[in-house]
N, CA, C and O atoms as a MOPAC input file, in Angstrom:
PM7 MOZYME 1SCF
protein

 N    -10.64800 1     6.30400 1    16.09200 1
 C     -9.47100 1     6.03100 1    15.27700 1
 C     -8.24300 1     6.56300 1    16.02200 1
 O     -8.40100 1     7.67000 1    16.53700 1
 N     -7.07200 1     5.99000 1    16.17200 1
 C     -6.53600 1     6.20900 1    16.75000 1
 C     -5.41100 1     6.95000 1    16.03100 1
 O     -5.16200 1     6.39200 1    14.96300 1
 N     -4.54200 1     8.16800 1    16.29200 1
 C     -3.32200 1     8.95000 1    15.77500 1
 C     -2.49900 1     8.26100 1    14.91900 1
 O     -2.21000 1     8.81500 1    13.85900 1
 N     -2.13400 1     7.35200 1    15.11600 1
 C     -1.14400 1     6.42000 1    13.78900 1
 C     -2.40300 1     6.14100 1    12.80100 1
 O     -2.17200 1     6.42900 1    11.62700 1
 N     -3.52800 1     5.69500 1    13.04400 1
 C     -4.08300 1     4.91400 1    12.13300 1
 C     -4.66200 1     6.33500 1    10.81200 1
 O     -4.70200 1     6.41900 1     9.58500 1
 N     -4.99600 1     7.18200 1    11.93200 1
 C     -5.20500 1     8.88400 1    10.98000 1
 C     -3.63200 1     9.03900 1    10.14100 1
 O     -3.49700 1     9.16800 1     8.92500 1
 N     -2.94600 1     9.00500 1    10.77900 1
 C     -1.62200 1     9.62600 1    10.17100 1
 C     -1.31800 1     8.53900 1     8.54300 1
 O     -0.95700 1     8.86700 1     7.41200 1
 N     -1.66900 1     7.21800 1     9.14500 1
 C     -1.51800 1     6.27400 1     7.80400 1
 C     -2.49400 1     6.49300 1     6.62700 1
 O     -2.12500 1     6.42900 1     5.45400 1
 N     -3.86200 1     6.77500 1     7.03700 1
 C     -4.49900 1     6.91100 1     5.94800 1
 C     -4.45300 1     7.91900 1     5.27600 1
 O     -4.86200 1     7.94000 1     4.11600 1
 N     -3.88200 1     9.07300 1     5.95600 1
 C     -3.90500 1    10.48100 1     5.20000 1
 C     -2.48000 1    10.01100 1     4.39900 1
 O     -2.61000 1    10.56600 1     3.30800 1
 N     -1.22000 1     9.29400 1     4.37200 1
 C      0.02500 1     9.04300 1     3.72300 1
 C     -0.56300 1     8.33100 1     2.41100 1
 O     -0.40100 1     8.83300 1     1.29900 1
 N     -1.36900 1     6.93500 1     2.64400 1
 C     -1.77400 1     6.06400 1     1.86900 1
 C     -2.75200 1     7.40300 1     1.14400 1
 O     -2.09500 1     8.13400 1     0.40200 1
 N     -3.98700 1     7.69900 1     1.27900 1
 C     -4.79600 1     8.78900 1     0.37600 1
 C     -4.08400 1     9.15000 1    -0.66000 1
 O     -4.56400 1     9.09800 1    -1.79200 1
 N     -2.52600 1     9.67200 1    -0.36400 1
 C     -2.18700 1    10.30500 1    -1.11000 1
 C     -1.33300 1     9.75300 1    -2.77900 1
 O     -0.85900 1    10.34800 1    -3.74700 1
 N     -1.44800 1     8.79100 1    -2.50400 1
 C     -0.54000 1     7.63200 1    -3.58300 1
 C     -1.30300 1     7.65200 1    -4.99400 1
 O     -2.48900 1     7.33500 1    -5.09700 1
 N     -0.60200 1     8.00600 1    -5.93600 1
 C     -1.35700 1     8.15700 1    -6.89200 1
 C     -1.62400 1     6.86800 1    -7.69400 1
 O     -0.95700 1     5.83300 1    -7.67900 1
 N     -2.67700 1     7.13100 1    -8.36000 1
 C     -3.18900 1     6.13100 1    -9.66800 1
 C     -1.78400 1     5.76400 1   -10.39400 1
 O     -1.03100 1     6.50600 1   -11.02400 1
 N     -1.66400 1     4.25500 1   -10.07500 1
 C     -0.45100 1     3.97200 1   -11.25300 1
 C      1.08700 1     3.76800 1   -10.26300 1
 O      2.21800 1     3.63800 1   -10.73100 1
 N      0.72100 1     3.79000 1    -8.86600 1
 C      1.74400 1     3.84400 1    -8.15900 1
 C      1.79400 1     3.22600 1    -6.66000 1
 O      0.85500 1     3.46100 1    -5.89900 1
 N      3.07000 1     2.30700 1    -6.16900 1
 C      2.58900 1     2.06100 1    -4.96300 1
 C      3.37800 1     2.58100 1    -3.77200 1
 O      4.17800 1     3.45700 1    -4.10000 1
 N      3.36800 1     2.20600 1    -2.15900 1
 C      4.45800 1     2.76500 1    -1.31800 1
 C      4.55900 1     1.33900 1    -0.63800 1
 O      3.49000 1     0.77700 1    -0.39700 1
 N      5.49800 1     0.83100 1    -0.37300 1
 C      5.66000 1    -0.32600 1     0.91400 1
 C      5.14900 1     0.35000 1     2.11200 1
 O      4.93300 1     1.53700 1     2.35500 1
 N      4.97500 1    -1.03900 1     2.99000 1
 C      4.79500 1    -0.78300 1     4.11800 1
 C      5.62600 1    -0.23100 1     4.95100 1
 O      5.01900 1     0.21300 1     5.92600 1
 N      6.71700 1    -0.06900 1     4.99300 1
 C      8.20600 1     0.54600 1     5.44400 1
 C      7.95600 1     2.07400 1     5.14600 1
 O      7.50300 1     2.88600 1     5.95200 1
 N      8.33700 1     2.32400 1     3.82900 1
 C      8.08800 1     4.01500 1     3.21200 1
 C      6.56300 1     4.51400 1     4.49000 1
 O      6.52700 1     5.44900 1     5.29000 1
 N      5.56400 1     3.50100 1     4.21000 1
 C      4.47500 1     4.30600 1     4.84600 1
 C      4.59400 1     4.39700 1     6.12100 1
 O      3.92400 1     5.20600 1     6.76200 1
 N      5.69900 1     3.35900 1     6.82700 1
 C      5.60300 1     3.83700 1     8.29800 1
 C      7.07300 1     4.93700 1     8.29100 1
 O      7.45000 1     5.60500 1     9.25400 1
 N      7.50100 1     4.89900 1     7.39100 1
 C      8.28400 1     5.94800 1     7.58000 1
 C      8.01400 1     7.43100 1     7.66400 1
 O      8.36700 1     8.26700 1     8.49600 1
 N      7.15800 1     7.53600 1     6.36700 1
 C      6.92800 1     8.48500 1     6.44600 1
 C      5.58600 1     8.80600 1     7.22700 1
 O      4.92100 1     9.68100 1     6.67200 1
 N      5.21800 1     8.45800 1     8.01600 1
 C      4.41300 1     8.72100 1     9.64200 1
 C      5.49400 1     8.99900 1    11.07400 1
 O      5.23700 1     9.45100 1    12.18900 1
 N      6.23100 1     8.71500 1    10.72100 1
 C      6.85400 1     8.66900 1    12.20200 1
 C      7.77700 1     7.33700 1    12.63000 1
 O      7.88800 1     6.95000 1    13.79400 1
 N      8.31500 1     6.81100 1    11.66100 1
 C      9.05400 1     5.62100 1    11.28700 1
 C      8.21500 1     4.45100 1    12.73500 1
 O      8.57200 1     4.12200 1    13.86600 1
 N      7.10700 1     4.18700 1    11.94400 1
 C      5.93700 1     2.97200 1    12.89700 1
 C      6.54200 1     1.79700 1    11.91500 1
 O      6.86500 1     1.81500 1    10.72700 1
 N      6.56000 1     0.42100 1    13.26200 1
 C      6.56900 1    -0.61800 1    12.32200 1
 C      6.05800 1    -0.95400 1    11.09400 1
 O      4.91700 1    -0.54000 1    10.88600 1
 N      6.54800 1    -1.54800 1    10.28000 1
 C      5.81100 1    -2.05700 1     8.60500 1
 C      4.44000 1    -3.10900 1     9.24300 1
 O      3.27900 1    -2.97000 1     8.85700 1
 N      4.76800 1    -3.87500 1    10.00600 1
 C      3.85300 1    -4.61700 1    10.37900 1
 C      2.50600 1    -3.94300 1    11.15200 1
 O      1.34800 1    -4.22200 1    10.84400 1
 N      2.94000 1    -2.89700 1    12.33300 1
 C      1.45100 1    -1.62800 1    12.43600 1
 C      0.57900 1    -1.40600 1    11.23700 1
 O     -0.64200 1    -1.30300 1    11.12400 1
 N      1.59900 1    -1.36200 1    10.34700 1
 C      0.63700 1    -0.14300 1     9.39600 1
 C      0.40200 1    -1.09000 1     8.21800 1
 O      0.17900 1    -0.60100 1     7.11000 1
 N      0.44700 1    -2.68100 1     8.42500 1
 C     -0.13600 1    -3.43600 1     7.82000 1
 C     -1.42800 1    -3.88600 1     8.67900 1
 O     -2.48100 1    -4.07500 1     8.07100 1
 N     -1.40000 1    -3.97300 1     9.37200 1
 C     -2.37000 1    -4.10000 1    10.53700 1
 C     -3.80800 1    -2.79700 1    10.76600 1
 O     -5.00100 1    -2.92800 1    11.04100 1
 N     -3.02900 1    -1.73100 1    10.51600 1
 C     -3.91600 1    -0.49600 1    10.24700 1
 C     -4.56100 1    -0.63900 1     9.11100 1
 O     -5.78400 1    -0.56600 1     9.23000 1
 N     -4.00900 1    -0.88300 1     7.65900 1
 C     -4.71500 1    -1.54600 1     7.04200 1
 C     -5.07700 1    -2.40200 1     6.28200 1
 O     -5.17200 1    -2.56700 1     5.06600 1
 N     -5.34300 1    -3.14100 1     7.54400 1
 C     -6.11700 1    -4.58700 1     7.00400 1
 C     -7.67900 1    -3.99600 1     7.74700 1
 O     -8.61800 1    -4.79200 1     7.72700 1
 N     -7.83500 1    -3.00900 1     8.19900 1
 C     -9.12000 1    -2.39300 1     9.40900 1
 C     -9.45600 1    -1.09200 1     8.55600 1
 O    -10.06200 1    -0.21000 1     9.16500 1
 N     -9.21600 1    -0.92200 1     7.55400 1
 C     -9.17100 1     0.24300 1     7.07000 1
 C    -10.48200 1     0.47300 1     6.76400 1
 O    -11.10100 1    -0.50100 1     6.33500 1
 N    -11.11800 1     1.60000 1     6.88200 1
 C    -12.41900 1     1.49900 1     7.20500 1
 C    -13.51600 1     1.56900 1     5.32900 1
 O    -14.56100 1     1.07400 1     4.90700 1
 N    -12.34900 1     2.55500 1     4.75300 1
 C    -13.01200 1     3.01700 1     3.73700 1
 C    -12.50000 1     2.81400 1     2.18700 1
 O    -12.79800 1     3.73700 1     1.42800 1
 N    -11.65400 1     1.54900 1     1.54800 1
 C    -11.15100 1     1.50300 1     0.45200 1
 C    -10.92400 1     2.25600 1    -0.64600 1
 O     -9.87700 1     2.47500 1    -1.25600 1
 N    -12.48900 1     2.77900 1    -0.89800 1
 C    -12.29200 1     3.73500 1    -1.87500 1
 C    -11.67800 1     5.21700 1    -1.59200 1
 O    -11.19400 1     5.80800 1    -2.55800 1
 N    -11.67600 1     5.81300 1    -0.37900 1
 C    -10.76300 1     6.73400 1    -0.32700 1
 C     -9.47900 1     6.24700 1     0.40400 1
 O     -8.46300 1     6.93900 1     0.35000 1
 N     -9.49600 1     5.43100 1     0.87800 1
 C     -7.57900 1     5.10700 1     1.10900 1
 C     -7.65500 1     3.55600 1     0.49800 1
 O     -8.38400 1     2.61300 1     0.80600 1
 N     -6.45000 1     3.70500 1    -0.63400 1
 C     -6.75800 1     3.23300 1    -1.91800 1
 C     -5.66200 1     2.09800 1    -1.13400 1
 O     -4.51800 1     2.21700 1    -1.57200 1
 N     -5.82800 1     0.95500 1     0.01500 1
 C     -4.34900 1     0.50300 1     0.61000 1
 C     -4.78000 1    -0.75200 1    -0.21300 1
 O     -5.24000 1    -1.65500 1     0.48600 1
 N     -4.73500 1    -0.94700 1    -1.29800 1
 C     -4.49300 1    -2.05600 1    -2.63800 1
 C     -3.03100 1    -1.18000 1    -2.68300 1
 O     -2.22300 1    -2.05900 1    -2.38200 1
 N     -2.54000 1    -0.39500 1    -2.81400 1
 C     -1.49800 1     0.61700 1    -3.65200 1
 C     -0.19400 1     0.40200 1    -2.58500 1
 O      0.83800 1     1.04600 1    -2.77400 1
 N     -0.32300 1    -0.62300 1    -1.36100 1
 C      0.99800 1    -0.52000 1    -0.54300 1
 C      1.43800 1    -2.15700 1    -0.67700 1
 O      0.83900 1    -2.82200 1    -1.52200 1
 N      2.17400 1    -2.61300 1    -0.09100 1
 C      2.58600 1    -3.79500 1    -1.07800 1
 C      4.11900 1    -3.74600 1     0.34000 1
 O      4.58400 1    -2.85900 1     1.05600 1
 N      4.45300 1    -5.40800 1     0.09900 1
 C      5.87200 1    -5.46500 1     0.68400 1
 C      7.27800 1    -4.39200 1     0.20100 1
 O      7.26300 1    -3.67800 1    -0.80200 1
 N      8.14200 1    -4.47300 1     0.93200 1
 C      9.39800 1    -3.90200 1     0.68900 1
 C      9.71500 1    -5.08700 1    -0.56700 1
 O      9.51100 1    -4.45800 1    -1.60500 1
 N      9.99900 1    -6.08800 1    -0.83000 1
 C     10.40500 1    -6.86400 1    -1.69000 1
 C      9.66100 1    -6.79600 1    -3.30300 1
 O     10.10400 1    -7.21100 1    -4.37400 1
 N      8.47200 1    -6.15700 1    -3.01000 1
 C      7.55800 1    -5.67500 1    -4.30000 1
 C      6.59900 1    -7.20700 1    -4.18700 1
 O      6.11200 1    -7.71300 1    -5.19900 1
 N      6.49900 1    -7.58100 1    -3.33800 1
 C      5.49100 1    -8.80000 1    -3.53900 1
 C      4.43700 1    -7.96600 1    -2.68200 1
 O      4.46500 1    -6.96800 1    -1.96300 1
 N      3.53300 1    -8.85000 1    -3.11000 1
 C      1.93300 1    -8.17700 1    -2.72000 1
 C      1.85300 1    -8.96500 1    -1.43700 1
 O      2.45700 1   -10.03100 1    -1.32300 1
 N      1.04600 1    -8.40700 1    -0.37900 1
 C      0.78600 1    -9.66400 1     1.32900 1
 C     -0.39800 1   -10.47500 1     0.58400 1
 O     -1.22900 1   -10.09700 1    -0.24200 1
 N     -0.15300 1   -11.79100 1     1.21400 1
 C     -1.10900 1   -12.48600 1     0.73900 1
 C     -2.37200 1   -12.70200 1     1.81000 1
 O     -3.05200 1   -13.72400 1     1.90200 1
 N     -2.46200 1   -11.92200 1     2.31300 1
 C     -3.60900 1   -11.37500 1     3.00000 1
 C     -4.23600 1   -10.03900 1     2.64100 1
 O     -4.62900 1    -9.35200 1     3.58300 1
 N     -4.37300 1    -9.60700 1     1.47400 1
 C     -5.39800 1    -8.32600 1     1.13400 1
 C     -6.66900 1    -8.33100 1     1.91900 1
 O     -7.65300 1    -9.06900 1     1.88500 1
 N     -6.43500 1    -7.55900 1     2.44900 1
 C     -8.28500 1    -7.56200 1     3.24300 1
 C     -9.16100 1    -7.63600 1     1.98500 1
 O     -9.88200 1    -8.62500 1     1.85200 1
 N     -9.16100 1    -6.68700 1     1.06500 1
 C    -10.69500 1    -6.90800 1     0.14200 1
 C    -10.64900 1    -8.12300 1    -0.99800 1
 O    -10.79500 1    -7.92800 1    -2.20400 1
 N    -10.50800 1    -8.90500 1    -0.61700 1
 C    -10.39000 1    -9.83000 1    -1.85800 1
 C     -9.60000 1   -10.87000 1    -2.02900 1
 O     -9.91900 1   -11.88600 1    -2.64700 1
 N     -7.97700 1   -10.55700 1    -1.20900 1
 C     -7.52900 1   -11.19700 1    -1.30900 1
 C     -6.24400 1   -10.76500 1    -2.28500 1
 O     -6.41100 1    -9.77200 1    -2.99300 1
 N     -4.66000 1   -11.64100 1    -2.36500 1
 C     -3.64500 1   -11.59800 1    -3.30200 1
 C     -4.42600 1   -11.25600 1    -4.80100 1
 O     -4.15300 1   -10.20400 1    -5.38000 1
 N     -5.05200 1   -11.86800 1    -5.16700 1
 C     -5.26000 1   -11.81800 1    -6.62200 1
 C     -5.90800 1   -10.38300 1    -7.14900 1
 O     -5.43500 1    -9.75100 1    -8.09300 1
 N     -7.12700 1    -9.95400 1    -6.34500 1
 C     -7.98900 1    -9.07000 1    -6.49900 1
 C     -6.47600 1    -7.87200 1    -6.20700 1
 O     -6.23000 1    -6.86500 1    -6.87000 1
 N     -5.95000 1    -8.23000 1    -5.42700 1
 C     -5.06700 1    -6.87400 1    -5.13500 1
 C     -4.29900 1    -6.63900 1    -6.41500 1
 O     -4.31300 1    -5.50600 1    -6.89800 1
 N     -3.67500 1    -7.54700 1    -6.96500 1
 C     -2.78100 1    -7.69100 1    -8.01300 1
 C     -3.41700 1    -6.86100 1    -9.37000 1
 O     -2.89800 1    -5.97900 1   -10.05500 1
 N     -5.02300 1    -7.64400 1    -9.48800 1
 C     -5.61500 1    -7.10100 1   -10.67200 1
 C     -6.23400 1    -5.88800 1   -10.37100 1
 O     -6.85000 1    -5.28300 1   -11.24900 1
 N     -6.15700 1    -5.52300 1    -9.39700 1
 C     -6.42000 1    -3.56800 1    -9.30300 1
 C     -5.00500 1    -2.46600 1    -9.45600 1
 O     -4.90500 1    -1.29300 1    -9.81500 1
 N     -4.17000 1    -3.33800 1    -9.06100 1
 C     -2.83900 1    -2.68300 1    -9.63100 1
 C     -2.27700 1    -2.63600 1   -10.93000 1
 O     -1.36700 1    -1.85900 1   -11.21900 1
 N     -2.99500 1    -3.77000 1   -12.04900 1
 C     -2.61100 1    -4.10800 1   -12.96900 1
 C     -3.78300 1    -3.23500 1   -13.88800 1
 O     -3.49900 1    -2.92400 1   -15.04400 1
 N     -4.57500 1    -3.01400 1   -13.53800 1
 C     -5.47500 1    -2.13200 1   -13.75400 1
 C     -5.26000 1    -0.68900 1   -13.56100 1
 O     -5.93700 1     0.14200 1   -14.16600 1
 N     -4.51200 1    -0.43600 1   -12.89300 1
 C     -4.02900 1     0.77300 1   -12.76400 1
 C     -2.77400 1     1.25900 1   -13.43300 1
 O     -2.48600 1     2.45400 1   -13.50100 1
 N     -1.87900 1     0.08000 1   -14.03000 1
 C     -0.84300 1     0.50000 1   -14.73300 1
 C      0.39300 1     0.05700 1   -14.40100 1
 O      1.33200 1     0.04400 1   -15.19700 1
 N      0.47800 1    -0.47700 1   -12.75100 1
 C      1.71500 1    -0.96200 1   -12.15400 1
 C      2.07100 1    -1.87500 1   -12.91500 1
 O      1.31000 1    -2.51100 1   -13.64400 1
 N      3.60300 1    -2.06900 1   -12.78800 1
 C      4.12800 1    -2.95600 1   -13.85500 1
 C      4.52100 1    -4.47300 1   -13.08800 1
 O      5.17900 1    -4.28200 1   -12.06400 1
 N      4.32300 1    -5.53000 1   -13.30100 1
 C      4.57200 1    -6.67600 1   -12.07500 1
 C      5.68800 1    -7.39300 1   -13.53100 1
 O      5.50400 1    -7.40400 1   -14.74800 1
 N      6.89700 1    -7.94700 1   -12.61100 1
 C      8.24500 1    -8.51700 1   -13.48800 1
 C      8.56000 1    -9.49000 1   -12.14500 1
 O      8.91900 1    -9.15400 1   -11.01600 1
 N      8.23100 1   -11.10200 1   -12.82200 1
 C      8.32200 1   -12.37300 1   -12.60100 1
 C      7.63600 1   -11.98400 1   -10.85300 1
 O      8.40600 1   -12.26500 1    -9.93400 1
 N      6.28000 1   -11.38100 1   -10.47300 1
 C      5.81100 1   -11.71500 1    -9.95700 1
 C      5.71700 1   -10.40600 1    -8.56400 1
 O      4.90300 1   -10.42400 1    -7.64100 1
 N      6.53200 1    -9.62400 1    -8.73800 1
 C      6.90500 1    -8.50000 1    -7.85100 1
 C      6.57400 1    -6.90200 1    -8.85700 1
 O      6.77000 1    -6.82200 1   -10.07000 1
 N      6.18500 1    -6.06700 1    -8.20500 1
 C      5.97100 1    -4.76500 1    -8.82200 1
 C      7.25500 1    -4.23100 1    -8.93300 1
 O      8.05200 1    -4.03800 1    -8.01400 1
 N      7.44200 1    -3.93900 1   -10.47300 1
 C      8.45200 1    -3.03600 1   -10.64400 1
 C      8.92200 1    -2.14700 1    -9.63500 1
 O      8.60500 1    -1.02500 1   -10.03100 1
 N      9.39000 1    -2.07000 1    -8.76200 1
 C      9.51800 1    -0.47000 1    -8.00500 1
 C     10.01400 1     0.53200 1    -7.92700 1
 O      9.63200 1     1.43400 1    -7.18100 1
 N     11.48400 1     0.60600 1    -9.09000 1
 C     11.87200 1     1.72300 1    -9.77400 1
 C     11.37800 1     1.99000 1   -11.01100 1
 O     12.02700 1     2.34400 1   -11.99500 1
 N      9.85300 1     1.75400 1   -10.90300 1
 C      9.02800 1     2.40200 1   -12.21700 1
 C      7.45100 1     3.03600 1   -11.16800 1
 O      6.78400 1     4.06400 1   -11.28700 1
 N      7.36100 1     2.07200 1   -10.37100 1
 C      6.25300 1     2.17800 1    -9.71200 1
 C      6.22100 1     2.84500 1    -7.79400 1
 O      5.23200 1     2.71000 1    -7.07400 1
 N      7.09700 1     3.29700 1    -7.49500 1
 C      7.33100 1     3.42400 1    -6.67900 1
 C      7.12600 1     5.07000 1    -5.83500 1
 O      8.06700 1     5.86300 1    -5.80700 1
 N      5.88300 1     5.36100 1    -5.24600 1
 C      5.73900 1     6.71700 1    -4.63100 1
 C      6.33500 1     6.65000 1    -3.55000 1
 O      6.19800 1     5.73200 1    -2.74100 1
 N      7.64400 1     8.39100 1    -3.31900 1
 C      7.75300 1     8.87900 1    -2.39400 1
 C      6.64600 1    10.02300 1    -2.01500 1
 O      6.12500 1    10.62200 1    -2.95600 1
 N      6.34600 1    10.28200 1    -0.95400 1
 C      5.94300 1    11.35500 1    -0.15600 1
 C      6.14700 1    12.99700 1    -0.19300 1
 O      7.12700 1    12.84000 1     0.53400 1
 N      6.11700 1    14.06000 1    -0.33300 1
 C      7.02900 1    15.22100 1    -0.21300 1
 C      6.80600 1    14.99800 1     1.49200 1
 O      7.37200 1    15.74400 1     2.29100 1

């Protein structure tokens, strides 16, 4: 595994139930890495259930329509399942939105 891809999953781990980070925030808060790296990191992500990357989502609050596990929809209904709020099709993100300390 390579140093960015460690650094992303330990950021993503940390996102709580009920909340998401863009891909931007998460390469930011690594070391400001492209949004597109650390969509790429995970789409390879090795272990879902502990890096929960259903929970990262575009800067615009739209979901990629490439979810590795499932796909747009499956991603949507694990967020919706979790509490995120989706308004005409995008996640709320000043309701749903984790920063980092």
């Amino acid at each position: 595994m390579t140093e960015n891809a460690a650094r992303v999953y330990t950021i993503v781990s940390q996102i709580p139930l009920g909340k998401v980070m863009t891909y931007k925030t998460v390469g930011k808060a690594v070391g400001n890495l492209n949004p597109r790296v650390v969509g790429n990191i995970l789409h390879h992500n090795p272990d879902a259930s502990t890096v929960p990357c259903h929970r990262v989502i575009r800067s615009d609050g739209k979901i990629a329509s490439n979810y590795a596990f499932g796909g747009e929809n499956e991603q949507r209904e694990k967020l919706e399942q979790e509490g995120v709020i989706f308004f005409k099709g995008r996640v709320n993100l000043s309701h749903s939105q984790f920063f980092p300390n």
